[in-house]
C-alpha positions in Angstrom: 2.8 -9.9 18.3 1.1 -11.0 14.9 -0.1 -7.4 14.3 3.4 -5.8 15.1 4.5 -8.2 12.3 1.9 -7.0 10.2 2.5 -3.2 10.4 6.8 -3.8 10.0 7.6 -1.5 7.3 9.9 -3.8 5.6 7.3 -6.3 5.0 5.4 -3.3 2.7 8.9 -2.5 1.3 9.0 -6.1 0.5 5.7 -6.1 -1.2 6.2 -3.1 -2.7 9.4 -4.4 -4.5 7.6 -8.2 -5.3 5.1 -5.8 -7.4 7.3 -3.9 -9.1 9.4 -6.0 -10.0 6.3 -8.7 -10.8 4.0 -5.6 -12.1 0.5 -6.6 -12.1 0.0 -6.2 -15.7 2.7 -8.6 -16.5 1.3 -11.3 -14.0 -1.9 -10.9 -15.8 -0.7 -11.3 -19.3 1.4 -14.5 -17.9 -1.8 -15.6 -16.4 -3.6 -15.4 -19.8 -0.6 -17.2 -21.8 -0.9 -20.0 -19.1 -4.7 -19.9 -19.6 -4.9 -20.2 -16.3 -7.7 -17.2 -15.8 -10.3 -17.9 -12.9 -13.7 -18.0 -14.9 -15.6 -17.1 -12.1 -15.3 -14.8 -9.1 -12.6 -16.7 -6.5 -11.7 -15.9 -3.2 -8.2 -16.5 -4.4 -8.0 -15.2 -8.1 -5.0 -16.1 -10.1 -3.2 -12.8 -9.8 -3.3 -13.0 -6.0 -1.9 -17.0 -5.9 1.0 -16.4 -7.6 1.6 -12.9 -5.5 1.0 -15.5 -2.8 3.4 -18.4 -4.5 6.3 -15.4 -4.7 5.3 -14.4 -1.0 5.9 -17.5 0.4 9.3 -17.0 -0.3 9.9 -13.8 1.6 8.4 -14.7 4.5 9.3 -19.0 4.5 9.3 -18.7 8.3 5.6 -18.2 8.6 2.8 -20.1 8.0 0.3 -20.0 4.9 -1.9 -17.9 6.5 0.0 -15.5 7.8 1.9 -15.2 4.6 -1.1 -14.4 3.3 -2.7 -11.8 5.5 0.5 -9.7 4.9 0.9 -10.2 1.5 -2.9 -8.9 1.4 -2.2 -6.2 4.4 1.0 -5.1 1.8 -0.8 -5.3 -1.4 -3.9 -3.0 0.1 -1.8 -0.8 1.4 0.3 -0.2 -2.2 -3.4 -0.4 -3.7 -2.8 -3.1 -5.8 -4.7 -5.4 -3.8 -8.1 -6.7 -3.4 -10.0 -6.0 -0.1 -9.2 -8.2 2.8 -12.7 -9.3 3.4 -13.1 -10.9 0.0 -10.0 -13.1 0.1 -11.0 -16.5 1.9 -8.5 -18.0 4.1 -6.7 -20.8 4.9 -9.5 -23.5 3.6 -9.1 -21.8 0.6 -5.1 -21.9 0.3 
């Protein structure tokens, strides 16, 4: 059940429309106003927390984690995510 949900096509359409409408550049430069910039290496960088903050709204029925693994399943597949096995999990959210 859990990996049907992850391979639905309109939870990539909705990633896909979260980052263009939230381009990655734009995230970053908020980011950098907010000084809010990781200053080291994180398993949940700044960029991918507020993807993750916006996510949470699209998919309010599930849990943190699964939020997360497809906001990271949608965000590798449109390439504009970082690889799944260096996001940490739910200790981390």
């Amino acid at each position: 059940m859990v990996k049907a949900a992850r391979d639905r096509l309109p939870d990539r359409v909705a990633i896909g429309v979260l980052t263009k409408t939230f381009p990655p550049e734009l995230v970053d430069a908020v980011i950098d106003q907010a000084k809010a910039r990781e200053l080291r290496k994180r398993s949940l960088p700044a960029r991918l927390t507020v993807y993750f903050t916006l996510a949470m709204w699209l998919w309010r029925e599930h849990g943190y984690e699964e939020v997360l693994r497809q906001l990271i399943d949608g965000l590798g597949w449109s390439g504009a995510g970082p690889d799944e096995t260096d996001v940490a999990w739910s200790g981390s959210i």
